[in-house]
Every structure is written in C-alpha cells, then in structure tokens.
N, C-alpha and C positions, 0 to 999 in steps of 0.2 A: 462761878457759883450762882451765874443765873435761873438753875432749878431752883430753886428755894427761894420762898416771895417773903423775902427777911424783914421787910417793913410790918407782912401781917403779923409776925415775930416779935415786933416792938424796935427793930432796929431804924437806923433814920435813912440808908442807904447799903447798897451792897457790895461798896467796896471794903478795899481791906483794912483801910484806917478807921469804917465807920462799924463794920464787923466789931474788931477790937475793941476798939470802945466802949462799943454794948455792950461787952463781954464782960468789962472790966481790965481790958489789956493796954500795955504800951509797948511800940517796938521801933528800933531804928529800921524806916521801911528803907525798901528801894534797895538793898543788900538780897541778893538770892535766898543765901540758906536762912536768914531770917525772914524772908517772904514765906519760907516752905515752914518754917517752924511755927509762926503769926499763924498759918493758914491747920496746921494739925491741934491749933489750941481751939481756935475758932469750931472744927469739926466738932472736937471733943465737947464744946460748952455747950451743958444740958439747957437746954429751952426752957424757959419757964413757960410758955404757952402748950407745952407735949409735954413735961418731964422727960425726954428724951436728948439725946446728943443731936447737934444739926445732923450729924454723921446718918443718924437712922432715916430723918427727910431725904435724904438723897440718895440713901440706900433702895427708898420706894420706890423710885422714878421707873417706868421702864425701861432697859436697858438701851431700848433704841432711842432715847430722849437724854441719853449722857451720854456723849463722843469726844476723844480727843482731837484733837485738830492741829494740826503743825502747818509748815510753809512750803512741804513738799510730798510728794503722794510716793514716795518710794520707800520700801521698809527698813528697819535699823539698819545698821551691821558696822562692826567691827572695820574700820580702813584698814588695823595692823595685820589682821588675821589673812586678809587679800595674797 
C-alpha cells in the first residue's frame, strides 16, 4: 500500500498496525484472513483530508504504477485440473 503517502493522510506509518490505528481499528494481526479483513476496512476508511475512501487514492494511480508481484513469473493454474 505504498501508492498512498498515508503520512500526508495524518497516518504515522504505512503499515498495517499503524493504518488501523488511524483509522480507529484493532485486529489480531499476523492471522491471513484477518490481515485481508484489517486491510478491506482500512480501503474502506474515508479520509478526512479527501472525503473520500483510501480505496478512491489508489484507484487514481495509474495502472502501470500498481502491480502484483509474487515469487514466481509463471501464471496460476489449478494442479488438480492437470
């Protein structure tokens, strides 16, 4: 979530414990689907500096400025389906 310079936001840092915070959240981190749920509340929480959702800042970005990235250049697939 380095698109988004969350400090000029009023946030203190841009991880996810410090996200939450600012937000007014708590979460049991370091659990997956609680990282992904932490992280869809965070999108969700409207800025006070936009009136807008973080969601909409990152929405602007250009496409070619948000990529995902994983540990291996080959694409999905299904092993079962093989």
């Amino acid at each position: 979530m380095s698109e988004i310079d969350w400090r000029k936001h009023g946030f203190a840092a841009s991880q996810l414990g410090y996200l939450l915070k600012g937000a007014g959240y708590f979460h049991q981190a370091h659990r997956a689907v609680d990282d992904c749920h932490a992280l869809l509340e965070v999108l969700d929480f409207v800025l006070p500096t936009t009136g807008a959702p973080a969601l909409a800042l990152l929405l602007e970005k250009p496409p070619a400025s948000r990529r995902c990235e994983s540990g291996q250049s080959r694409p999905l697939s299904n092993s079962r389906t093989r």
